[in-house]
C-alpha positions in Angstrom: 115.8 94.3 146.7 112.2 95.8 145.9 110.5 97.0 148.3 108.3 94.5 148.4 110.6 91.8 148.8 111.8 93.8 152.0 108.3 93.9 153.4 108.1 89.9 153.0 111.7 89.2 154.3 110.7 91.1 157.5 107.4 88.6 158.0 109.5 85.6 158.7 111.5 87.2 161.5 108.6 88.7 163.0 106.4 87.4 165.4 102.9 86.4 165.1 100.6 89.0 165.8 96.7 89.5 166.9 94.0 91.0 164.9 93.2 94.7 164.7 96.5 96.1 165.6 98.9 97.9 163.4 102.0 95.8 162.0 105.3 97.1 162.3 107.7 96.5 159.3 111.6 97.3 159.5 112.3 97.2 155.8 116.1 96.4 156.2 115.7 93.6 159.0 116.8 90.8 156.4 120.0 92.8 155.6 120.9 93.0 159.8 120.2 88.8 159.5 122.0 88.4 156.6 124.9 89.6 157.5 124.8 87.9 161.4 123.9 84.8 159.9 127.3 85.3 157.0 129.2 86.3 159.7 128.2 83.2 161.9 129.1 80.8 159.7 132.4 82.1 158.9 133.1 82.2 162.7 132.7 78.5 163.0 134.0 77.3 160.1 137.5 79.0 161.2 137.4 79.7 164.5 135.3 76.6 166.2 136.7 75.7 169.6 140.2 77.8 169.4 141.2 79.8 172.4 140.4 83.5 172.5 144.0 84.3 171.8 144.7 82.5 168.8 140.6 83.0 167.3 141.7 87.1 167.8 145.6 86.1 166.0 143.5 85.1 163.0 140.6 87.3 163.1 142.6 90.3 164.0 144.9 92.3 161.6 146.6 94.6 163.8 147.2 91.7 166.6 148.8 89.4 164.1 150.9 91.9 162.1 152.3 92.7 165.3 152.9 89.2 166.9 154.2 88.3 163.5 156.5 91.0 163.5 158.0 90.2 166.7 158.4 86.8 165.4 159.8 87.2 162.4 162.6 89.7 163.6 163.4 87.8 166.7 164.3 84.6 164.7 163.9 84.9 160.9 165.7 88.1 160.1 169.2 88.0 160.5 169.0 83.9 161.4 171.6 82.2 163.6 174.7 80.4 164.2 176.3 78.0 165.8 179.2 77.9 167.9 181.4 75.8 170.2 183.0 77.1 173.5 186.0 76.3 175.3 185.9 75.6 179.1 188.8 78.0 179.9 189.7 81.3 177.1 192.1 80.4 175.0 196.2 81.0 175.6 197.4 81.3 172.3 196.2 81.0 169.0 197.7 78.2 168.3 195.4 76.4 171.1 192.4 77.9 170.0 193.1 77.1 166.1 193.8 73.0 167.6 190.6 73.4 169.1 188.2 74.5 166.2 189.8 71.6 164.8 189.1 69.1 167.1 185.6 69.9 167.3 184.3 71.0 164.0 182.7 67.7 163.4 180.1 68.7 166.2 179.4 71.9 164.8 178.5 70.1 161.3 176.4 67.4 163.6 174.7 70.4 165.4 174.2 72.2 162.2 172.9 69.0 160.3 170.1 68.6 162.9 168.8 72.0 162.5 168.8 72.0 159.1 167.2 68.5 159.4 164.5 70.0 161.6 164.4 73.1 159.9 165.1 75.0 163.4 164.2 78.3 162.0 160.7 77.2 161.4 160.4 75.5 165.1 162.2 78.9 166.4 159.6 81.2 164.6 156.1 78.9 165.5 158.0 78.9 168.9 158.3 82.6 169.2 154.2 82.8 168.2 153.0 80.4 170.7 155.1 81.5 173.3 153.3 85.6 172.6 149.7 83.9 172.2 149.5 80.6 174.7 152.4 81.3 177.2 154.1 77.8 176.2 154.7 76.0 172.9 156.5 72.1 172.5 157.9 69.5 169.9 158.3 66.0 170.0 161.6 64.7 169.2 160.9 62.1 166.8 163.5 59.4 165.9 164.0 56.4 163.3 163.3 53.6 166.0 166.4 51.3 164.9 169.2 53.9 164.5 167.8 56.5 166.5 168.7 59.1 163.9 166.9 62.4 164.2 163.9 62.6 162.1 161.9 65.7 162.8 160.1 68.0 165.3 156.4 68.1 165.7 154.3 70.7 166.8 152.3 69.8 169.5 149.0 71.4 170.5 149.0 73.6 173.9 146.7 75.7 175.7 146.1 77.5 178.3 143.8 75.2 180.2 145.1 72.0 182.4 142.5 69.5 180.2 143.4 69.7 176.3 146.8 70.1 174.9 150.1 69.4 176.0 150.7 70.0 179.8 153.5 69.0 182.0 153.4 66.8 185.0 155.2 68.0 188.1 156.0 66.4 191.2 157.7 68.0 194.1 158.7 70.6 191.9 160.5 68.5 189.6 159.1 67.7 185.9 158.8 64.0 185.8 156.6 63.7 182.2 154.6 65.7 179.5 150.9 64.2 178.6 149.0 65.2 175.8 145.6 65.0 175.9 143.8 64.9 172.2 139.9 64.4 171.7 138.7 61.4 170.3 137.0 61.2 167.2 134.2 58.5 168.4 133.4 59.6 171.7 131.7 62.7 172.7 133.8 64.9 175.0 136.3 61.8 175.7 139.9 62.5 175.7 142.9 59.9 175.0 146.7 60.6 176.7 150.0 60.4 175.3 152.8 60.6 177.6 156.4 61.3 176.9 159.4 61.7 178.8 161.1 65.2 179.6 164.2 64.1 176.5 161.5 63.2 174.2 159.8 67.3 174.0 161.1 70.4 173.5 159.3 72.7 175.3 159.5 76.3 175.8 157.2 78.7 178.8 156.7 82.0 178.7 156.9 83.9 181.9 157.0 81.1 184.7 156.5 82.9 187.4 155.0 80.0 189.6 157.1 77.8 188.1 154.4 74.9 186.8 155.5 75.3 183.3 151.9 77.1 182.5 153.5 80.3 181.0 151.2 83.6 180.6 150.2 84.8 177.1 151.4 87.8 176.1 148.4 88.7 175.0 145.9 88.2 177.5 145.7 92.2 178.4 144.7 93.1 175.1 141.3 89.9 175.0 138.8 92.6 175.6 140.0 95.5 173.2 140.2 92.7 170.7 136.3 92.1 171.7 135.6 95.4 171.2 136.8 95.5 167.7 135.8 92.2 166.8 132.1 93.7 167.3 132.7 96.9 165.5 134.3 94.9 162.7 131.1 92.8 163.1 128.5 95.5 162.7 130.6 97.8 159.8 128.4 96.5 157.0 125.2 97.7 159.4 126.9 100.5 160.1 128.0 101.6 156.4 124.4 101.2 155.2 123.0 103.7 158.0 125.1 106.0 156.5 123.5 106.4 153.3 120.3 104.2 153.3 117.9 106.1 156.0 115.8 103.8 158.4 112.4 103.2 157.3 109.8 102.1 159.8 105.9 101.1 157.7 102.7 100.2 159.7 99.2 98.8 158.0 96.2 98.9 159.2 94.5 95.8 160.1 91.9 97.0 162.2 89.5 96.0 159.6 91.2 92.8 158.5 89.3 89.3 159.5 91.3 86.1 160.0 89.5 82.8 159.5 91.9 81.5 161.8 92.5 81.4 165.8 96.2 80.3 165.4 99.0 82.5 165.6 100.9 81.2 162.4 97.3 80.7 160.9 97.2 84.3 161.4 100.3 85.4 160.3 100.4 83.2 156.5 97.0 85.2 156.0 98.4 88.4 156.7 101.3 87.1 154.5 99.0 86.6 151.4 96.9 89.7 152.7 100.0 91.7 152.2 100.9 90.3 148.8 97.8 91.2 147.4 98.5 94.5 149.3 101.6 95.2 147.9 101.5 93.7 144.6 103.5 95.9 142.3 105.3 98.1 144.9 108.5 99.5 143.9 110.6 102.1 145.3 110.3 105.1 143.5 106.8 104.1 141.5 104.0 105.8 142.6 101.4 103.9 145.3 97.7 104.1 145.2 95.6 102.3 148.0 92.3 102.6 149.7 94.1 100.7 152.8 96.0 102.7 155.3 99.6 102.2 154.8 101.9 105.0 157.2 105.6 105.2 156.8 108.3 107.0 158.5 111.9 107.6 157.4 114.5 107.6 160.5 118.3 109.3 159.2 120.2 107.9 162.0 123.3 110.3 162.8 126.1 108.1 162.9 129.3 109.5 164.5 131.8 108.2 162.0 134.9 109.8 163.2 134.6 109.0 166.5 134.6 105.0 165.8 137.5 105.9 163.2 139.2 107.3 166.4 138.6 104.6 168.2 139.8 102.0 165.7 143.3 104.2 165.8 143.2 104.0 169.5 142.7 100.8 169.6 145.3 99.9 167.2 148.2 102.0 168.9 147.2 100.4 172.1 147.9 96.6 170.9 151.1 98.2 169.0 152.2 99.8 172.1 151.4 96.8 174.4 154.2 95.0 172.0 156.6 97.8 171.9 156.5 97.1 167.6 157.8 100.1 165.6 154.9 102.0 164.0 156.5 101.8 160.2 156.6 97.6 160.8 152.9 97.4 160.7 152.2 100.7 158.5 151.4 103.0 160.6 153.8 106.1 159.0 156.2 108.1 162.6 156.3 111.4 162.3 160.1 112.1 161.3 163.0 109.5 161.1 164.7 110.0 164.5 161.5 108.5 165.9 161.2 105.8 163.6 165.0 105.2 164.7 164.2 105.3 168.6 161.3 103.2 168.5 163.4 100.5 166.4 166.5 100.3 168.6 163.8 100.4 171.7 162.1 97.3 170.0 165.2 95.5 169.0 167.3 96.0 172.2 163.4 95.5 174.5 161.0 93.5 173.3 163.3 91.2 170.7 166.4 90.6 172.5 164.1 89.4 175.6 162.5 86.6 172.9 165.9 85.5 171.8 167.7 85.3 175.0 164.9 83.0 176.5 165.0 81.1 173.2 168.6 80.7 173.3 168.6 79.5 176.7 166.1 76.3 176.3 168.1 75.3 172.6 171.2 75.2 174.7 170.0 73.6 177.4 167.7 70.9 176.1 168.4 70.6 172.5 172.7 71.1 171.7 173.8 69.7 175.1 171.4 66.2 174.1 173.4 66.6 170.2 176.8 66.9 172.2 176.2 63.8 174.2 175.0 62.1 171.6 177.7 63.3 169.2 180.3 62.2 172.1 178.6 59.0 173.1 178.2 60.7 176.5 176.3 59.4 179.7 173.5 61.6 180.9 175.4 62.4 183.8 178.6 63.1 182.4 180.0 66.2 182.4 180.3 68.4 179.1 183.9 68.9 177.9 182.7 72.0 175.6 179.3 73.5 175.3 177.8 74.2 171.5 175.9 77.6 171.9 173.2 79.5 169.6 174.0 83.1 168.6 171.9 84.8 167.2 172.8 86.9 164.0 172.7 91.0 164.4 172.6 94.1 162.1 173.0 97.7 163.5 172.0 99.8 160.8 174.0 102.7 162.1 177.1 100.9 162.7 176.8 99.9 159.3 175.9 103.3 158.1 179.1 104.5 159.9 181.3 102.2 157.9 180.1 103.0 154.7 180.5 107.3 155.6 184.0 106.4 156.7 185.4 105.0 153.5 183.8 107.5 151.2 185.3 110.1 154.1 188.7 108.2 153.0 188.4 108.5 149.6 187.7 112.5 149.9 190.0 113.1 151.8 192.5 111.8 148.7 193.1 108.7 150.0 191.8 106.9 147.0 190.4 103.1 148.0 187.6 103.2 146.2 189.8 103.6 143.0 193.1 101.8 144.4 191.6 99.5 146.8 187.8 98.8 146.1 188.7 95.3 148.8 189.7 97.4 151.6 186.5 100.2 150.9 183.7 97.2 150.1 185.5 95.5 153.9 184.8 98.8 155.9 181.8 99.4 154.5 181.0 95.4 155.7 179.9 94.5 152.5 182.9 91.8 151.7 181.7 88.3 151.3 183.2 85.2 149.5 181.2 85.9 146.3 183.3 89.1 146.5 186.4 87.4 147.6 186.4 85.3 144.7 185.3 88.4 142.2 188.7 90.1 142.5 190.2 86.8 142.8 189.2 86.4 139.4 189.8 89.9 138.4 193.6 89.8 139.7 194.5 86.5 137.5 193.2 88.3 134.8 195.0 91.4 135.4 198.2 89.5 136.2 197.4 87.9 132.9 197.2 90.7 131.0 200.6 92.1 132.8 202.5 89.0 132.0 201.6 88.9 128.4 202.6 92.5 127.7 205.7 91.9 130.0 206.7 88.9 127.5 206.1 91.3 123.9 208.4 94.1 125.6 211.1 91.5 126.3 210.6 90.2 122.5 210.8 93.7 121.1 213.7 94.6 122.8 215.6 91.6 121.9 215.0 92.3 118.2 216.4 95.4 118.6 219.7 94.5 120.3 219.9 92.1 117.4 
């Protein structure tokens, strides 16, 4: 942009003013507006009416690689399974063998309605909502003549008692859930949906007053998000002090008559005035003028490592507050052992905690309704077995450990990488059925082979007794 151009930018964002004073003009005010007015826009289009906490999950990179982290290792990484206990241990294995039997069906129906459901989505968006809003549900929805299981839907929640989905207690007992969803036609008029307890799966995070409300996680961490939302917001400003230096130009219209008494009368003929003025003007061309034109350059000293170390700050405080390892969001640990701590801290803490509340509500309000179901059960009838959600785990050391100790075997002469590649690939806990069925394959063959040259030696020698 010429300088000029600058100069004539400034006059629409610049008041009116009188005759016979000097004019102040900001040559880079269009750029500040420009980039308020860019930013602006993007805010509503993306962020219009969300809560704090989910406008600073999307707005904020270090927030949402850390909530997604936790989310993705607390129910995507390893996934789940399924399993059915006994009422009493079992006395033989005989008895427990009779009783996988018996009710394998209901792990295949439990199974089918995850899959049908796609449970490790719901658990994952679960896991999310619970860190930003405190509480997160799903309607149940069902084919309405067989009752089959169709789906889950997401259902809107917030942290407010108006909007979203809130539950209804009386005398400390949860009689229904009602959504409350703005209507299209009428201005700031909400419609209700209510559904029964069986009809939503609902999870709460910390209900510690026990009205199903839950507390975000990240509630502690709404004005350090601020903070960096406005430094984020001012960068480009910021940036262009660093090599563009502030120029402040005055002219003098002492001598200047306006025909008109109105303030915006005033200021279109100082517009034109300063056209005629500046006609021409570029930065870096020479200037001649019998009018007084004053300018003065302002290098503003920006201190740019101190915001860097405050971004860093920042950053390891919303890490921190979520106990994530520093490598999961790339942020490099200074040696391995502590790369190591801070992942068994995070796994054992912080991800364990998710699961085992998680694990909880599915077994409570999602496989006991599939087992009474799958049983043809009364509500109040008692539950001959229980179907339970386990949750997958990998110790990296243990299986570290496994692998050392068969290549420890096979150095010490024991040779079961060479005799016995089943037995080294088992303790190294790498043996799956793809493997299984490998040296399945590979033991015809070599039984094959054995046969075949077992049959020519019997031939041969029978020629030569002959």
């Amino acid at each position: 942009m010429s300088l000029l151009q600058k100069i004539k930018s400034t006059l629409t964002s610049t008041p009116a003013v009188q005759s016979g004073t000097d004019y102040p003009l900001a040559l880079d005010t269009m750029y500040t507006d420009n980039a308020k007015k860019l930013m602006s826009k993007y805010e509503k289009t993306h962020f219009k009416n969300l809560p704090l906490e989910e406008h600073f999950f999307r707005s904020d990179a270090m927030l949402k690689r850390c909530v997604v982290a936790l989310a993705s290792y607390a129910t995507l990484t390893n996934g789940f399974d399924t399993v059915v206990e006994p009422p009493l241990p079992f006395s033989s294995e005989e008895e427990q063998k009779l009783f996988e039997t018996r009710y394998a069906p209901l792990k295949a129906y439990c199974d089918s309605a995850n899959k049908t459901v796609n449970m490790e989505d719901v658990t994952y968006s679960a896991c999310i909502k619970l860190t930003l809003m405190g509480k997160a549900g799903y309607e149940i929805v069902r084919e309405e003549k067989t009752q089959k299981l169709v789906r889950l839907i997401k259902l809107p929640v917030y942290n407010s008692t108006v909007d979203g989905l809130q539950p209804e207690i009386k005398s400390g007992v949860l009689k229904e859930f009602v959504l409350r969803v703005k209507t299209k036609n009428g201005v700031n008029q909400t419609e209700e949906l209510r559904f029964k307890p069986s009809k939503v799966l609902y999870f709460v995070n910390n209900d510690v007053d026990g009205d199903l409300q839950g507390i975000s996680d990240v509630q502690e961490l709404i004005g350090t998000c601020i903070i960096r939302a406005a430094l984020e917001r001012e960068s480009p400003q910021i940036l262009k002090r660093v090599h563009d230096p502030y120029v402040i130009s005055s002219v003098d219209t002492s001598n200047t008559t306006f025909s008109s008494t109105d303030p915006k009368g005033q200021k279109d003929e100082l517009q034109r005035y300063l056209d005629e003025l500046l006609d021409g003007i570029e930065s870096g061309n020479d200037v001649v003028t019998n009018n007084k034109v004053t300018s003065q350059v302002m290098q503003l000293k920006i201190d740019l490592q101190g915001l860097i170390a405050y971004d860093d700050k920042s950053e390891d405080k919303i890490i921190a507050h979520f106990g994530i390892p520093r490598f999961l969001v790339n942020r490099p640990n200074v040696n391995r052992a502590t790369a190591d701590t801070e992942f068994k801290a995070f796994v054992s803490g912080t991800v364990a905690a998710k699961q085992r509340y998680i694990k909880r509500v599915l077994e409570r309000d999602w496989y006991d309704m599939l087992t009474r179901e799958f049983l043809q059960l009364n509500v109040d009838d008692p539950l001959p077995v229980r179907v339970k959600h386990v949750w997958r785990q990998s110790d990296v050391g243990e299986y570290k450990e496994k692998v050392d100790a068969a290549v420890a075997l096979f150095g010490d002469g024991a040779g079961i990488l060479g005799s016995s590649p089943e037995l080294a690939l088992q303790l190294s806990g790498l043996y799956n059925d793809k493997v299984a069925e490998h040296f399945a394959k590979q033991k015809e063959l070599l039984t094959r082979i054995t046969n075949n040259n077992n049959n020519s030696s019997s031939v041969v020698n029978d020629s030569k007794a002959r």
